[in-house]
C-alpha positions as CSV (number, residue, x, y, z in Angstrom):
1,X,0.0,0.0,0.0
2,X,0.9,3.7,-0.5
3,X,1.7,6.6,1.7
4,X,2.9,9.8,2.1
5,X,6.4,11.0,4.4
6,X,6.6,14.8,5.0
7,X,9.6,16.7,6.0
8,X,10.3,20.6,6.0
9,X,12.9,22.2,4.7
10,X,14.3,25.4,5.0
11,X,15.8,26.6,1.4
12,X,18.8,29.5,0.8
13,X,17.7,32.5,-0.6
14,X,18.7,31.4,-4.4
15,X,16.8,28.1,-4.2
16,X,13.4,30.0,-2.7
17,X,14.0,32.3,-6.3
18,X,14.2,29.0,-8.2
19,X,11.2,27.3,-6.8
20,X,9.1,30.6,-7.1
21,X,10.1,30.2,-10.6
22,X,8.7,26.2,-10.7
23,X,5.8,27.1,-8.9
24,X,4.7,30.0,-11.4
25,X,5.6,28.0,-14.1
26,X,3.3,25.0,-13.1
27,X,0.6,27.3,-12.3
28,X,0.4,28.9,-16.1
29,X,1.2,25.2,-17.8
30,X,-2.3,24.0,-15.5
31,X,-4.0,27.6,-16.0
32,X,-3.2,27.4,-20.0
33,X,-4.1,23.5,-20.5
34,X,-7.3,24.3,-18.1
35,X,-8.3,27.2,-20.6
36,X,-7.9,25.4,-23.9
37,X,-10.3,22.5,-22.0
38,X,-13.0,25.2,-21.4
39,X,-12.5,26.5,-24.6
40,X,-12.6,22.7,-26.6
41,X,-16.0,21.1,-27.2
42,X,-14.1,17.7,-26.2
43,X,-11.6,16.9,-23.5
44,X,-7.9,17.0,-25.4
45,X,-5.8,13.7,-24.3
46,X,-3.0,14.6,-21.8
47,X,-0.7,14.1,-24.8
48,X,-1.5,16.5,-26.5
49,X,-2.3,18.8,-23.5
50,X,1.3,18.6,-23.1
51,X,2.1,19.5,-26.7
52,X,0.5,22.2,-26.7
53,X,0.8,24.0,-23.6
54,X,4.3,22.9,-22.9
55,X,6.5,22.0,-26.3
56,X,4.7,24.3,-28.5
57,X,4.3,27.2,-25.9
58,X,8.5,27.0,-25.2
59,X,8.8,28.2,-29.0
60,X,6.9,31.1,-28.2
61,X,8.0,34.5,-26.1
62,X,5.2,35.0,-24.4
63,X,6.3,31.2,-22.5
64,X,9.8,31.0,-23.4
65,X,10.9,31.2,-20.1
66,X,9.3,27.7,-19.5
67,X,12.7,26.4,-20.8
68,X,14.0,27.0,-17.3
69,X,12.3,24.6,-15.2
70,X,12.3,21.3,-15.5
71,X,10.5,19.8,-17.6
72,X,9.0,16.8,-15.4
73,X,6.8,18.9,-13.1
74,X,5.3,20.8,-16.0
75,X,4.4,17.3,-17.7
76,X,2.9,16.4,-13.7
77,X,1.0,19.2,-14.0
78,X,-0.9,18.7,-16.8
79,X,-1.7,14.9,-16.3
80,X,-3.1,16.2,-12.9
81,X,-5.4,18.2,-15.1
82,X,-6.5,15.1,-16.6
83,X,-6.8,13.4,-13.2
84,X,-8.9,16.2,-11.9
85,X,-11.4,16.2,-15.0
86,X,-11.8,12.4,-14.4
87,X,-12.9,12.5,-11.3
88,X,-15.2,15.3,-12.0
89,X,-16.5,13.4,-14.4
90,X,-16.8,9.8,-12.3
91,X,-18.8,11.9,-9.6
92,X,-21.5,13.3,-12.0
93,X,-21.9,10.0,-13.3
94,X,-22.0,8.3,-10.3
95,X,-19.1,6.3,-10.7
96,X,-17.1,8.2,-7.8
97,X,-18.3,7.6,-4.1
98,X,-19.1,10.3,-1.5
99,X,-20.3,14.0,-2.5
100,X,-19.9,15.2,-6.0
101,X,-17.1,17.7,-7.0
102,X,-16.6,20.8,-8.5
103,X,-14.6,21.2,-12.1
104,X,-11.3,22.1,-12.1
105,X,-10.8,26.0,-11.3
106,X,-8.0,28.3,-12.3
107,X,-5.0,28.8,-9.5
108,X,-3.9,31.7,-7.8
109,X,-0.5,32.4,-6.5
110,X,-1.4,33.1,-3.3
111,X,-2.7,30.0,-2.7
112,X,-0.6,26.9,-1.6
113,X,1.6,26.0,-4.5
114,X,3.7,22.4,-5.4
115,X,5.6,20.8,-8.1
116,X,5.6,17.2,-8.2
117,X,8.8,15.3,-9.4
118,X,8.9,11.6,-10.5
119,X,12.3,9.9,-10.2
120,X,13.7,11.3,-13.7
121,X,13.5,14.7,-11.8
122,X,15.1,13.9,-8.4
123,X,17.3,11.7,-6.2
124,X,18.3,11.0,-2.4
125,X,21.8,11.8,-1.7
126,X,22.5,10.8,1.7
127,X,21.3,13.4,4.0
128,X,20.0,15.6,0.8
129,X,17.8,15.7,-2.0
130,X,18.6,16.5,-5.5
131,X,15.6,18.4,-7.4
132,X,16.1,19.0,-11.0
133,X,17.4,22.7,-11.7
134,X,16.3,24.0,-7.9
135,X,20.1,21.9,-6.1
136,X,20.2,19.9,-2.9
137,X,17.9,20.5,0.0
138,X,18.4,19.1,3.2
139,X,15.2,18.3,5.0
140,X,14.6,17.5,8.6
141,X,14.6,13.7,8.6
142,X,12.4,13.4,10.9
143,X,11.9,9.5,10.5
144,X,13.3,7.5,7.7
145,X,11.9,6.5,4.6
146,X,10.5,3.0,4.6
147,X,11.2,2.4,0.7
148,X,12.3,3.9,-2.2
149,X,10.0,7.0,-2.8
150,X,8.3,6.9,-6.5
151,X,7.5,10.1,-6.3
152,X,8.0,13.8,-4.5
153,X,5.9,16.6,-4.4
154,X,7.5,19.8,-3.2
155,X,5.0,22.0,-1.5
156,X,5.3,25.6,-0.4
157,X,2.0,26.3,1.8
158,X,0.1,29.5,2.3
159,X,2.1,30.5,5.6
160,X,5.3,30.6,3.3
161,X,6.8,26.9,4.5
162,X,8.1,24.3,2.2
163,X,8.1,20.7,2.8
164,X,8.5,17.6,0.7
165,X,6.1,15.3,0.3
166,X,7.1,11.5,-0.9
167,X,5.2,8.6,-1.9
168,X,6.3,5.3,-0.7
169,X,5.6,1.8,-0.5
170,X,4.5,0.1,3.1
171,X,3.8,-3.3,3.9
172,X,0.8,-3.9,6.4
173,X,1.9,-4.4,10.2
174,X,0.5,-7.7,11.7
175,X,-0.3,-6.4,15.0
176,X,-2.2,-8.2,17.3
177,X,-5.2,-6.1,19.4
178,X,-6.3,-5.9,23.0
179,X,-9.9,-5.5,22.6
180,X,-12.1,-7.0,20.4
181,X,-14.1,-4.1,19.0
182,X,-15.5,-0.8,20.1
183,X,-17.8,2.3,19.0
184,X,-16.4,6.0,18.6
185,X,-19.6,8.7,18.8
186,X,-17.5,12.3,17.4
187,X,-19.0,14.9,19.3
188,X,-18.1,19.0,20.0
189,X,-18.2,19.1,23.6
190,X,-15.8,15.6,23.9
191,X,-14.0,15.2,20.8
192,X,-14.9,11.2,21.0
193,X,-16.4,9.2,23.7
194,X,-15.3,5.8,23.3
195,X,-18.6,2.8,24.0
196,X,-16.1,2.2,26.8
197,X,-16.9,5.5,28.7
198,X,-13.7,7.0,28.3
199,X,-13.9,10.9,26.7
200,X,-11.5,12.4,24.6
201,X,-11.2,15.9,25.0
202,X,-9.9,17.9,22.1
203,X,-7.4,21.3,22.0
204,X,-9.0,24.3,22.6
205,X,-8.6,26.5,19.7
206,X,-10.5,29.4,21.3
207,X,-7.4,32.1,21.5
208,X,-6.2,31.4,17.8
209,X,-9.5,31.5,16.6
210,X,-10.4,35.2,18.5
211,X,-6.7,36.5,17.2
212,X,-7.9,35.0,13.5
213,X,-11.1,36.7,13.5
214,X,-9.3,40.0,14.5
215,X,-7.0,39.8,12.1
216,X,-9.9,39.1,9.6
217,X,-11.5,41.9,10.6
218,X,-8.5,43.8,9.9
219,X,-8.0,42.6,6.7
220,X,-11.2,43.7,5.4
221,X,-10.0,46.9,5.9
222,X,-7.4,46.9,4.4
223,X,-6.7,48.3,0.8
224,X,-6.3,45.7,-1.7
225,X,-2.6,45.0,-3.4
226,X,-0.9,46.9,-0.4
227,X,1.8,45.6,1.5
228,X,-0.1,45.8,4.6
229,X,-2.2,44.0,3.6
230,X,-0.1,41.1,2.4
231,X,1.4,41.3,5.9
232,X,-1.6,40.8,7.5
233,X,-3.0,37.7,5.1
234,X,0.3,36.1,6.0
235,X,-0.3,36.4,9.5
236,X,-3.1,35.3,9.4
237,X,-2.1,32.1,7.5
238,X,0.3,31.3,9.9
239,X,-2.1,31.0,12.7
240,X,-4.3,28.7,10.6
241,X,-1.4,27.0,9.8
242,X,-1.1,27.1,14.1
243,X,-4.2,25.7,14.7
244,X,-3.8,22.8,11.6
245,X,-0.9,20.9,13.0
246,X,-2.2,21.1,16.6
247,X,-5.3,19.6,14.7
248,X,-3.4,16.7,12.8
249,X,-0.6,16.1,15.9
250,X,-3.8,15.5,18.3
251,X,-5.9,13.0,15.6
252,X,-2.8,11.4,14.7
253,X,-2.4,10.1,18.3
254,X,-5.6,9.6,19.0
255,X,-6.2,7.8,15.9
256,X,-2.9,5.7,16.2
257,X,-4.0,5.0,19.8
258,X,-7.5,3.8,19.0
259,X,-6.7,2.0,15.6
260,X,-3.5,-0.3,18.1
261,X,-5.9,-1.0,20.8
262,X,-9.0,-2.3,19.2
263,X,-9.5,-5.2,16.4
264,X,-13.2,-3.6,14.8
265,X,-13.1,0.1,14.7
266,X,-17.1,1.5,14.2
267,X,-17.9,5.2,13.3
268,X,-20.9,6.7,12.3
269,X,-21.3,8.0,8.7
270,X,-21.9,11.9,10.0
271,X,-23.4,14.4,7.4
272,X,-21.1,17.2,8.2
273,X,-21.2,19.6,5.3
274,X,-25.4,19.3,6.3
275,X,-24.2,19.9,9.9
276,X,-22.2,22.9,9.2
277,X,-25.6,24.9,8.3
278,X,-26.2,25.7,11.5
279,X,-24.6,29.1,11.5
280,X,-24.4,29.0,15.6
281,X,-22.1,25.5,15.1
282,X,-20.7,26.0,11.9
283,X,-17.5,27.2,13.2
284,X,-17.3,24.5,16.0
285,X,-17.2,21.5,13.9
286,X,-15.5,23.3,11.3
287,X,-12.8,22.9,13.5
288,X,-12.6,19.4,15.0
289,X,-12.1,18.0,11.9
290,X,-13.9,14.6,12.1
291,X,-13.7,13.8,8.2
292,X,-9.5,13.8,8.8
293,X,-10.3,11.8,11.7
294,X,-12.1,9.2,9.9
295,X,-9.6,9.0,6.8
296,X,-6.7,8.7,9.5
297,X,-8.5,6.0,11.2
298,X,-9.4,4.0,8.0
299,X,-5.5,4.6,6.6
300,X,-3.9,2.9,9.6
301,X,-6.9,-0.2,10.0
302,X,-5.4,-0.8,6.7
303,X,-2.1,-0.4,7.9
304,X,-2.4,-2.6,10.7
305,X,-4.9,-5.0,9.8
306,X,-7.8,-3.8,11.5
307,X,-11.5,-3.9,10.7
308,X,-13.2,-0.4,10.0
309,X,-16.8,-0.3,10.0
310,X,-19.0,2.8,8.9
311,X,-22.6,2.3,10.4
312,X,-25.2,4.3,8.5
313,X,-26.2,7.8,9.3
314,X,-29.8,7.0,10.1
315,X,-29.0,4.3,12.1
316,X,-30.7,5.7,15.8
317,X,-27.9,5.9,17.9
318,X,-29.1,8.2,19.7
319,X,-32.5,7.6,20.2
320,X,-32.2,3.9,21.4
321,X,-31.1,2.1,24.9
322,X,-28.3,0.5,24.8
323,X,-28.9,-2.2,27.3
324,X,-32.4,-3.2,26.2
325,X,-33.1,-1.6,22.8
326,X,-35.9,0.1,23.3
327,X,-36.6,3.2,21.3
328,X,-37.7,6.6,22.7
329,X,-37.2,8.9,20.1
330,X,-35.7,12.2,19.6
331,X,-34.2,13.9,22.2
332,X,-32.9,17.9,22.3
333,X,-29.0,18.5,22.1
334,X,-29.4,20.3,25.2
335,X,-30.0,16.6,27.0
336,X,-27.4,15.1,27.8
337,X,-28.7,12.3,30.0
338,X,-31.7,10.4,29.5
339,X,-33.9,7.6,31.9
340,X,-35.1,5.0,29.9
341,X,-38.5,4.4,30.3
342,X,-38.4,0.6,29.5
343,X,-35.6,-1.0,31.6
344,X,-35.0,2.4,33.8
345,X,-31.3,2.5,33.2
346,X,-29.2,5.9,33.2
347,X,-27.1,7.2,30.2
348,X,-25.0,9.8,29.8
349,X,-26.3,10.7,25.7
350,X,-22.7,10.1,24.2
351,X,-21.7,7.0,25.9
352,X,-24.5,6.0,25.1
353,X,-25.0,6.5,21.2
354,X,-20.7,5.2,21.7
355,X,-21.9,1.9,22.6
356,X,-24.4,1.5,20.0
357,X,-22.4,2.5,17.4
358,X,-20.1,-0.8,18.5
359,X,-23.5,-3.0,18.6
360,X,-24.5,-2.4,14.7
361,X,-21.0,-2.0,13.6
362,X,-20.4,-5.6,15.2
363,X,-23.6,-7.0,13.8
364,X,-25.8,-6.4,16.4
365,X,-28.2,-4.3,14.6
366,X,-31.0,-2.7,16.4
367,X,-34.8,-4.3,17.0
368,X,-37.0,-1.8,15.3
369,X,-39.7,-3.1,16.9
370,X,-39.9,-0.7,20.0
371,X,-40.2,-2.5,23.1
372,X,-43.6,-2.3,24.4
373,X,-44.3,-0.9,27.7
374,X,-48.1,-2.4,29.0
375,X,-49.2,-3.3,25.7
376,X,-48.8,0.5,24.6
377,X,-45.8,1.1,22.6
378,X,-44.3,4.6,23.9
379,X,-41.7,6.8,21.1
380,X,-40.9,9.5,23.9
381,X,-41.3,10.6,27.1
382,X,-44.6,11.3,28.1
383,X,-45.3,14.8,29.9
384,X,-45.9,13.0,33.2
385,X,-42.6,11.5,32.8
386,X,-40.4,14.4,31.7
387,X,-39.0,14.1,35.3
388,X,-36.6,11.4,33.8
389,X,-35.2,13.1,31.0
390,X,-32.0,15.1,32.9
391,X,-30.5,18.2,31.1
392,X,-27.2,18.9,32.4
């Protein structure tokens, strides 16, 4: 299986000059092949893509200056082209899974910028890394490379930092677990709360957030094209930047942690671009980052040899007991423990919604039948018995 090593690296001031340079010129090659694809009634091949944009536009002046890049990330960027269109395409058409995607869409140099290399355009020397016509960089090695990389993307993100991305080979770990199974509920409050009972609390974002929206507010007044301005988008980059690799360092140990301990991972299939609607949580979730959660969870099962199980969104987690399946219907966010009114057992709301995310991921699927109570089947607390709904 595939996966990705990252290191920074901190270029001299004539290598920053010469990527600036690769980074512009992949931006036009993918801007000019994007606009002769608008422009064409049907998709060119790649092939000629490259022709075009690339060998052709070198014997012109307008794009002579092409001729001093490499030549491999140009070609990269034009088959991404292709790769994007085809997976614009496969969603429309069904063909693609999860929520359907936008065309391609011109870049902008003040947007995150790479260049990928393939192994014509670079090399590992030791300690350094040979790009074609940028020199030898030295990253941080912060762990080594499993395999031979196929592949490395040089990346320069919107805070200014450049890293290097490579693609390798991994083999899966056989790793035996120490618990069978268990049920993750992804919540705003707790970041998880485990069907074991155990709640994960996430960072708290709260003073980068309030200096970002500052800074936004700033920016807006801003005149546009100043260098103020610029200053101040920078900044507030950076602290996005800040609040991303707390973000990633925090899921990847919780993730790693969960993914070593338990044989059959179960999540629930959460709708969160319909969640972020809600203009008074929007932000919230925006910033837990459940989706990069789930994809690092789902990497490392298949890493280690795990078992990860996505339960349906509409399954009622939420509604149902978890010790005797009975069913009392929706409940407000603001309750956070509930009294069943079949078996009379307490739950806090998460724990609770935890543990049945373990039972259907396992198998156990819920009775739909609601369990009666004196031959009268009840969906929700009754007025009389509001008493036994606690909001805490």
């Amino acid at each position: 299986m595939k996966a990705r090593y990252r290191y920074r690296f901190y270029p001299t001031d004539q290598q920053r000059q010469r990527l600036a340079q690769l980074f512009g010129c992949v931006r036009v090659v993918w801007n000019d092949a994007l606009a002769i694809c608008k422009q064409s009634d049907s998709l060119p091949k790649t092939s000629e893509l490259q022709k075009l944009v690339i060998t052709q536009g070198k014997k012109t002046p307008e794009r002579q200056w092409l001729s001093d890049v490499s030549n491999v990330p140009l070609q990269q960027s034009v088959a991404d082209l292709g790769v994007a269109y085809k997976n614009f395409f496969d969603s429309i058409k069904g063909r693609r899974k999860g929520k359907k995607i936008n065309p391609p869409r011109f870049k902008k140099k003040t947007e995150r910028q790479s260049a990928r290399f393939t192994t014509y355009g670079f090399s590992i020397k030791g300690e350094e890394v040979y790009l074609a016509k940028i020199g030898n960089v030295r990253p941080i090695w912060s762990r080594k490379l499993p395999s031979k990389p196929s592949s490395v993307t040089v990346i320069k993100d919107a805070a200014n930092r450049y890293f290097l991305s490579f693609v390798v080979e991994i083999d899966p770990v056989h790793q035996p677990a120490s618990n069978p199974s268990i049920g993750i509920d992804l919540g705003i409050k707790a970041f998880a709360t485990l069907s074991t009972g155990e709640k994960i609390d996430g960072p708290d974002y709260s003073k980068l957030d309030k200096k970002i929206r500052r800074k936004q507010r700033k920016l807006a007044r801003q005149v546009k094209g100043s260098q103020r301005r610029e200053k101040t988008r920078l900044q507030i980059a950076k602290l996005h930047s800040r609040i991303s690799d707390i973000r990633r360092d925090f899921l990847h140990k919780v993730s790693t942690r969960v993914v070593i301990e338990n044989q059959v991972i179960a999540l629930e299939d959460l709708n969160v671009s319909g969640m972020v609607k809600n203009r008074k949580l929007a932000r919230a979730i925006s910033l837990q980052g459940w989706r990069e959660f789930r994809v690092l969870v789902e990497a490392k099962c298949n890493k280690l040899n795990r078992d990860f199980i996505v339960i349906d969104r509409w399954e009622p987690t939420s509604q149902t007991c978890s010790k005797c399946g009975f069913k009392w219907g929706k409940v407000d966010l603001s309750v956070r423990s509930v009294v069943c009114l079949n078996c009379g057992a307490e739950h806090d709301r998460d724990e609770n919604a935890a543990r049945n995310i373990e039972k259907v991921g396992i198998g156990h699927c819920h009775d739909y039948k609601w369990t009666q109570r004196g031959s009268k089947t009840t969906s929700v607390a009754s007025p009389s018995e509001a008493s036994r709904i606690i909001a805490l």
